[in-house]
C-alpha positions in Angstrom: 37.2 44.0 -14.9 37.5 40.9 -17.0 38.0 38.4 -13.8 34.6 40.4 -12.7 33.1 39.2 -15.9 34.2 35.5 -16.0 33.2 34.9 -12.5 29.5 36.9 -13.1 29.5 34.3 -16.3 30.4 31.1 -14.2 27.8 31.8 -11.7 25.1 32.5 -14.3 26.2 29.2 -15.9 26.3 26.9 -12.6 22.9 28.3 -12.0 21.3 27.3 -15.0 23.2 24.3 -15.2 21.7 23.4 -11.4 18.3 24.3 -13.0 18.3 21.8 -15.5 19.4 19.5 -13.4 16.9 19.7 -11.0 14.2 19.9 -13.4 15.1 16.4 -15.1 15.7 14.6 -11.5 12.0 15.9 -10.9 10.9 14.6 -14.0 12.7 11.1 -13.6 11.3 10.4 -10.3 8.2 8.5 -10.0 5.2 10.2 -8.5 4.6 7.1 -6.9 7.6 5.7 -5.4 8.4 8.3 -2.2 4.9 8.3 -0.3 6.5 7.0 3.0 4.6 9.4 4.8 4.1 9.0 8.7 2.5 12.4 9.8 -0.6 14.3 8.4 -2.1 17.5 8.8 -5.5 18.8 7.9 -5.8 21.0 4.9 -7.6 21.6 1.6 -6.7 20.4 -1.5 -7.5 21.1 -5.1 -10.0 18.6 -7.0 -6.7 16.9 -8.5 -5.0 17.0 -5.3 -3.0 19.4 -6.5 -2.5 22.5 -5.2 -5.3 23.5 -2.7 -7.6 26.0 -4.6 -6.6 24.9 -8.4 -9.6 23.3 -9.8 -12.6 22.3 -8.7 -14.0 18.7 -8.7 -16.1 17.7 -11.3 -14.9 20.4 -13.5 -13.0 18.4 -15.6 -9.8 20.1 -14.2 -6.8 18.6 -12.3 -4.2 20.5 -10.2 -1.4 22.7 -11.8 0.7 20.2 -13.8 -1.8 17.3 -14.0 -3.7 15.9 -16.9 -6.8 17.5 -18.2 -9.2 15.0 -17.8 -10.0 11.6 -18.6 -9.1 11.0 -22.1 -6.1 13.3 -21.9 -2.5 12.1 -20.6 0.4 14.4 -20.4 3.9 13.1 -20.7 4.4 14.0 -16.8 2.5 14.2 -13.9 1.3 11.3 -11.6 0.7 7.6 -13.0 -2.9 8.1 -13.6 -2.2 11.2 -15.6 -0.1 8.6 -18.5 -1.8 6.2 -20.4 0.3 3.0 -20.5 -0.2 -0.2 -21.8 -1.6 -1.6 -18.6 -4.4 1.0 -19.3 -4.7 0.0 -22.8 -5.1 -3.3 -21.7 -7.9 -2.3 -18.9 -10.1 -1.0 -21.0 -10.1 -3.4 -23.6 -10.8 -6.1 -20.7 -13.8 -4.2 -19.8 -15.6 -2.5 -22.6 -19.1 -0.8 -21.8 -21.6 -2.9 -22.0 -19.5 -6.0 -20.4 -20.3 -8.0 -17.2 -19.0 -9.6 -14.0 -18.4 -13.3 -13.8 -21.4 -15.4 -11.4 -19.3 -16.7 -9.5 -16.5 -13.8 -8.5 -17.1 -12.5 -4.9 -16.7 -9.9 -2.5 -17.5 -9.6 1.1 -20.0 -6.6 1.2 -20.7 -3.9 4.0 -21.7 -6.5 6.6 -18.8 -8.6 6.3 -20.9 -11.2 4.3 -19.2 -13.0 1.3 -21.6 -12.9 -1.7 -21.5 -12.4 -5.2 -20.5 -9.2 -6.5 -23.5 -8.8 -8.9 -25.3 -9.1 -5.4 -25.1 -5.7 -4.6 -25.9 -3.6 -7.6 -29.6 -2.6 -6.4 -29.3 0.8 -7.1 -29.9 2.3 -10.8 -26.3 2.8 -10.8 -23.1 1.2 -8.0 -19.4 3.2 -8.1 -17.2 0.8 -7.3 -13.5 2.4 -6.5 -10.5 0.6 -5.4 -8.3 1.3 -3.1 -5.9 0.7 0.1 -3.8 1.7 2.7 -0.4 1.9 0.9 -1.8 3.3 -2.9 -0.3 6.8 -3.0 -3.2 7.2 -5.8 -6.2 5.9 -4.1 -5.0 8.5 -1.0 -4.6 11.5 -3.6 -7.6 10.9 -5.6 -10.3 9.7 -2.6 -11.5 12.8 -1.7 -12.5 13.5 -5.3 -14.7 10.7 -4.9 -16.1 11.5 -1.8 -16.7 15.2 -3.2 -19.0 13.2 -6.4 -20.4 11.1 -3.8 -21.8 13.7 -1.3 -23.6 15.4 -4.8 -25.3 12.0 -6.3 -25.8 9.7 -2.8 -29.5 10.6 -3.5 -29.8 10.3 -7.1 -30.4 6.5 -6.9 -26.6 6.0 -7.2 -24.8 3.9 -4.6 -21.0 4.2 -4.2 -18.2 1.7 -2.4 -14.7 1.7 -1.9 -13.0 -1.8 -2.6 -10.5 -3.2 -0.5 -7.5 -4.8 -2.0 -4.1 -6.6 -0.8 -2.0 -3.7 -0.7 -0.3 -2.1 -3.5 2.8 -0.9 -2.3 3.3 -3.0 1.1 5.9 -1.3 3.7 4.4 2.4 2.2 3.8 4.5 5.6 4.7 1.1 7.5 2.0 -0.8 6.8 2.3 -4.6 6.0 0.2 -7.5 3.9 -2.4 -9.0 5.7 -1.7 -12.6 6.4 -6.0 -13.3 6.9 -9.4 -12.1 6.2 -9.5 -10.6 9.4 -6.5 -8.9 8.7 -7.3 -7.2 6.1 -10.9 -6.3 7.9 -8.8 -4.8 10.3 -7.0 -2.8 7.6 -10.4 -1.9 6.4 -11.4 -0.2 9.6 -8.2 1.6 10.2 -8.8 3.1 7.0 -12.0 4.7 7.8 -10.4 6.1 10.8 -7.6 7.6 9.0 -8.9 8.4 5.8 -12.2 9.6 7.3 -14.4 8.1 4.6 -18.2 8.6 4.6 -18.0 6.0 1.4 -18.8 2.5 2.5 -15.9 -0.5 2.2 -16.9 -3.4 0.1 -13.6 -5.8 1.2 -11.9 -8.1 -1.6 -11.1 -11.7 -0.5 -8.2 -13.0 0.8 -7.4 -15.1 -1.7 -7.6 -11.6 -4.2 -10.6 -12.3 -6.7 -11.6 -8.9 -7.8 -8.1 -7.4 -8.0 -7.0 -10.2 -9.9 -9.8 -10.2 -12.1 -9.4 -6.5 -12.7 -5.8 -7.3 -14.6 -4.4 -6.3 -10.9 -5.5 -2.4 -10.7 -5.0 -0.7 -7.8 -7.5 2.1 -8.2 -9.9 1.5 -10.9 -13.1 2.8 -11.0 -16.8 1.6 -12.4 -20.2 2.4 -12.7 -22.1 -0.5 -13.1 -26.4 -0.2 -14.0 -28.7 -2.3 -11.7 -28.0 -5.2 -14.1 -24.9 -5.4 -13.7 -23.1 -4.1 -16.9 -20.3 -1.8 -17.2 -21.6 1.9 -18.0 -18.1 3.4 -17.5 -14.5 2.4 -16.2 -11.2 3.9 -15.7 -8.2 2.2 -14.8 -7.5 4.9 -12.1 -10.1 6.8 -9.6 -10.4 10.1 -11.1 -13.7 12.3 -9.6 -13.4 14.5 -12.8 -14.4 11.4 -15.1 -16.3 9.9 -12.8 -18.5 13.1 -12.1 -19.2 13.7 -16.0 -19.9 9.9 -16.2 -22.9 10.7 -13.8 -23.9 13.6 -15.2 -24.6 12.0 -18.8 -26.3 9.1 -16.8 -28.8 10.8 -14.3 -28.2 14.5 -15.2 -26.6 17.4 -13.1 -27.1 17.8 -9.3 -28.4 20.4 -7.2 -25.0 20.9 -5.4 -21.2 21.0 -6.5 -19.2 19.8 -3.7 -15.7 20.3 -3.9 -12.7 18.6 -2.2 -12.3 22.1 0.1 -15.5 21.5 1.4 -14.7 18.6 2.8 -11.8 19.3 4.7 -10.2 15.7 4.6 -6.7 14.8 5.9 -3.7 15.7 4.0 -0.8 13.4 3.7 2.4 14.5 3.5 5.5 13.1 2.2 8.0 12.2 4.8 11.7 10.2 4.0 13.8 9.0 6.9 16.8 9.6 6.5 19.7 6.5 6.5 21.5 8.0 9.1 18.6 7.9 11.6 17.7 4.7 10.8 18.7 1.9 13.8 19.3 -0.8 10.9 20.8 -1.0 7.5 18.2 -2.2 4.8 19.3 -4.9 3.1 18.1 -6.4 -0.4 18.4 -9.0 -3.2 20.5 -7.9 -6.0 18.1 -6.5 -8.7 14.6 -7.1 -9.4 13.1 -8.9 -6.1 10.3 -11.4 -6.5 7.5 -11.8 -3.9 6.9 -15.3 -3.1 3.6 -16.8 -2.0 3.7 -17.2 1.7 0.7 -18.2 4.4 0.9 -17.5 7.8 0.3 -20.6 10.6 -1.8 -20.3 13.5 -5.8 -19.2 13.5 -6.6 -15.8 12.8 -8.3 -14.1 15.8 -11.7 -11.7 16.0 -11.1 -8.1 14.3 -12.3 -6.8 17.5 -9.1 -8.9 19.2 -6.9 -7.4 16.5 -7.6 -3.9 17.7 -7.6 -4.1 20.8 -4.1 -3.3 21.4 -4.7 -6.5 24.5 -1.6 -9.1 23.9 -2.6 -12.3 22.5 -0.6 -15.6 22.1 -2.1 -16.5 18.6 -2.5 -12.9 17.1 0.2 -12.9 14.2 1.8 -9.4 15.1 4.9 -9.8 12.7 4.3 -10.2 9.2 7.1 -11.9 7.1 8.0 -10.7 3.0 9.9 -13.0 1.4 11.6 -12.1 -1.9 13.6 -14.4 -4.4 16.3 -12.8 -6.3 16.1 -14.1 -10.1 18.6 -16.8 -10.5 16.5 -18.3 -7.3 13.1 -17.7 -9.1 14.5 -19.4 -12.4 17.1 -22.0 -11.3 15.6 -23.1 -7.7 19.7 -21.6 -6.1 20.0 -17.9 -5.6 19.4 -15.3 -2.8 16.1 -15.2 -0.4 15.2 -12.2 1.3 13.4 -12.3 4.4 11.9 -9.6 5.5 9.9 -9.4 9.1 8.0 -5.9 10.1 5.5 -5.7 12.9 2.0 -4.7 11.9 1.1 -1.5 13.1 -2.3 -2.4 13.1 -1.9 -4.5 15.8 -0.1 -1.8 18.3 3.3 -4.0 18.9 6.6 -3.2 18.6 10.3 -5.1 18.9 11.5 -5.4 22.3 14.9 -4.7 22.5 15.3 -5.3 26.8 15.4 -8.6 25.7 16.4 -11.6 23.0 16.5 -10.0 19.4 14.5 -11.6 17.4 15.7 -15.2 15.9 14.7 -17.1 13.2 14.7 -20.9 11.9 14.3 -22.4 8.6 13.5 -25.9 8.1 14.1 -27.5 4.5 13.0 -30.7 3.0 15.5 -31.5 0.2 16.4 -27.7 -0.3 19.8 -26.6 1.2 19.6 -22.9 3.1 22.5 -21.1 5.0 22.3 -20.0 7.4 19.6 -21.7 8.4 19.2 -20.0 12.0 20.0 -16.1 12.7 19.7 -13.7 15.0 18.9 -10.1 14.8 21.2 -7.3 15.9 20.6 -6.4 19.2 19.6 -2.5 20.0 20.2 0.3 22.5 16.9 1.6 22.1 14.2 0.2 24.3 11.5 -0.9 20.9 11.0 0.3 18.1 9.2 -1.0 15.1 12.3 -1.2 12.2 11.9 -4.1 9.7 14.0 -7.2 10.8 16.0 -8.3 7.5 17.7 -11.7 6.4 19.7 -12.7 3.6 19.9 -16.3 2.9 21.5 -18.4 0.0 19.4 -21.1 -1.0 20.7 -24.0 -3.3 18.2 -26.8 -5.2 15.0 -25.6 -3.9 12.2 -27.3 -5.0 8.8 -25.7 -6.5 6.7 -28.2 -4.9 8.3 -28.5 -1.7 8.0 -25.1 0.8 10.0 -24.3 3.2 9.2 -23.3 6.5 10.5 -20.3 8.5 9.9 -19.7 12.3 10.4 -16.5 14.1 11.0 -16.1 18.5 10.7 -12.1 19.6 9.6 -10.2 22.2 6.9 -8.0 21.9 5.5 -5.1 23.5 2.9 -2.2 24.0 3.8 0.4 26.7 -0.1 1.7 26.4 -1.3 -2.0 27.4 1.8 -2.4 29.7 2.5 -5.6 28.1 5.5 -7.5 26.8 5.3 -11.3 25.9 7.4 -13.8 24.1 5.8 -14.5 20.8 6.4 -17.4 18.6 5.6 -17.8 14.8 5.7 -19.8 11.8 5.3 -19.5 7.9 5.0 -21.4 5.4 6.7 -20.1 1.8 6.8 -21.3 -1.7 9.2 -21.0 -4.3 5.9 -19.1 -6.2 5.9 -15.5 -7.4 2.7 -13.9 -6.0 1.6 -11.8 -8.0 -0.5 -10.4 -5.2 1.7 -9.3 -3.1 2.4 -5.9 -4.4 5.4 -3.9 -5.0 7.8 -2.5 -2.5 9.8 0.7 -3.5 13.5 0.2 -3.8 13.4 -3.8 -4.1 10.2 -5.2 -6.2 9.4 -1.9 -8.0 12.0 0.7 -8.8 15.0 -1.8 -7.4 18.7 -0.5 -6.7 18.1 2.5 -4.9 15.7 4.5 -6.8 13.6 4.4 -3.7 15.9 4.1 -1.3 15.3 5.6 2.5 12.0 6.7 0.5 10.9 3.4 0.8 7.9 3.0 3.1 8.1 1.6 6.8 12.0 2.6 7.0 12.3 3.9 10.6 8.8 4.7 12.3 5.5 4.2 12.0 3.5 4.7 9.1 0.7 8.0 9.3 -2.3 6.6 11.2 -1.1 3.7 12.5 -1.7 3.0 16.1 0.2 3.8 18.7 2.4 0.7 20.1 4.8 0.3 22.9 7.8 2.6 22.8 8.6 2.9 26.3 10.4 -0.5 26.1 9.1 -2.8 29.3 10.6 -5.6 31.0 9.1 -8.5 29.6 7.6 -11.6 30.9 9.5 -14.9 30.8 13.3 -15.1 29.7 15.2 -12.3 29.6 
């Protein structure tokens, strides 16, 4: 009788034990870190993306567990549901009644670069950010589009604003390396998102996000002159709908985020036993380094056409100092080279792997020429990863890195030799966004959560698997 007791008592304990436990890894995790999704289905969510049916948009309420509102944070939740000093720091930047500088610009609806205070013609302009690899922007848009589809005709105009990406490598996708890049980006985004919201496209060289302290998914309403009438550092449809309200009263309808039936995203994490290569990273906190791609930039229509072209820039390189190489000029340099799924190529493994070259004025680099590991499978679209030690590199002197691979796209039935070149500077961007694991949440905390690791991201278009024969040497 007593052994029956002790053992009922040790199972009680392990399970509350394994409770706790779970509850605090839950808690400890970021929100924001795992969103390396590459499916989605269709489904209905609740106005805080919560769970579907909790809350209704513009009712001031978020999903189970979220904050209540705008000017309330709760000590869990997502990002935008804490106020940190970063938002702190937003809203004192831009406080109501403040306007945008004359000369920052955007590239509107058209594709034409004007100045931002251009397009406020309405009696009020929303202005949201956004991109591709924001777990927030893709958790909170429909709540926009909900507020949108009930004040479109109450002399309010709304945009979504494209910026460099966030959280790069999140569901595979990569920096842009050009204007037409990041057009591109643009229209795969309508696609998968299925936004009725129009884009409004930041610059290449990053003026709006950069003037908005670097803000992923901050929000305005701007009058026809121009002034701030209300900002949040983070999209939120809740604020944004009572915002409106105030300003040109309560409409007719109440859409809600149900109604609208948009894709839902859901989390996906390879694995690390199916993925073909072992990630590799700087040790700690990796820096992103300013890096421009060589070559013209082709047509956006030419980007998407899947067709190969000689000059398209299908692999996009990340390069990441560790910080003895930041501070001292000698340390570690990551490079990182991922195909853009944008552009529907992957790795051909039938032939070569993919080598690179670095040439050095006064810096020293080993090894200076590598070779990726060589694959059974026929493509695939894995991350191609470099370590290299770096001794007296100079600030004012880049380096420059050339890659040779093989690409393909068994759709097209095409596979071509493609050559590249970058040039990078010992320069953090500050840019370039954060990738999970390395740049934001280094040692591990991502891990095989981190985004592009084995597979394409959701939405992005299909490229050749099949694995072809190419052209030219085997």
């Amino acid at each position: 009788m007593k052994r029956s007791i002790l053992k009922s008592l040790c199972r009680f304990a392990t399970l509350i034990a394994y409770v706790l436990i779970s509850g605090a890894l839950q808690a400890q995790a970021p929100q924001d870190q795992t969103q390396n999704n590459q499916g989605f289905r269709q489904g209905p969510r609740g106005a805080g993306q919560g769970r579907a049916g909790q809350g209704r948009s513009g009712q001031g309420r978020l999903g189970q567990g979220r904050g209540q509102g705008a000017g309330q944070a709760s000590q869990g939740g997502r990002p935008r549901d804490r106020v940190r000093p970063r938002d702190t720091e937003f809203n004192e930047k831009f406080p109501i009644g403040s306007e945008l500088p004359e000369d920052l610009q955007v590239y509107n609806v058209a594709r034409e670069l004007v100045p931002v205070n251009r397009i406020f013609k309405s009696k009020y302009t929303v202005i949201v950010g956004g991109c591709l690899t924001c777990p927030e922007f893709r958790n909170s848009y429909p709540e926009i589009e909900a507020v949108a589809r009930d004040f479109k005709d109450q002399d309010v105009d709304f945009y979504f604003l494209y910026q460099s990406l966030t959280h790069p490598e999140n569901w595979g996708f990569v920096q842009p390396s050009s204007i037409e890049d990041r057009f591109s980006q643009v229209d795969h985004a309508e696609e998968l998102l299925q936004t009725e919201i129009p884009w409004l496209t930041d610059p290449i060289d990053n003026q709006l996000k950069t003037y908005f302290v670097l803000t992923p998914n901050s929000q305005f309403v701007f009058d026809q002159s121009g002034k701030v009438v209300h900002r949040n550092s983070w999209g939120r449809g809740s604020s944004l709908r009572e915002s409106l309200e105030t300003l040109v009263g309560k409409p007719e309808t109440l859409t809600t985020v149900e109604d609208l039936n948009l894709p839902r995203f859901e989390r996906h994490l390879t694995p690390k036993n199916e993925m073909l290569l072992e990630r590799v990273s700087v040790e700690g906190k990796a820096v992103p380094l300013r890096v421009e791609s060589g070559g013209k930039s082709n047509p956006v229509a030419a980007l998407r056409s899947n067709d190969f072209n000689p000059s398209n820039r299908y692999v996009k390189l990340r390069p990441e100092a560790d910080q003895q190489l930041i501070e001292t000029g000698t340390g570690t340099l990551y490079l990182g080279f991922r195909q853009d799924p944008v552009l529907g190529a992957s790795w051909n493994n039938l032939a070569s792997p993919p080598e690179y070259k670095i040439v050095a004025e006064g810096a020293t680099v080993s090894p200076a020429t590598g070779q990726a590991k060589r694959l059974e499978v026929e493509s695939d679209d894995e991350p191609r990863e470099f370590l290299i030690n770096v001794k007296d590199w100079d600030t004012d002197e880049p380096i420059t890195v050339k890659i040779q691979y093989f690409a393909c796209n068994k759709e097209k039935g095409w596979c071509q030799s493609v050559g590249q070149e970058f040039t990078v500077w010992l320069d953090e961007d500050e840019s370039a966004g954060m990738v999970n694991g390395r740049s934001h949440f280094p040692g591990g905390r991502g891990g095989a959560r981190q985004g592009g690791q084995g597979g394409m991201g959701a939405g992005a278009r299909p490229s050749g698997r099949g694995g072809q024969r190419p052209s030219g040497r085997q």
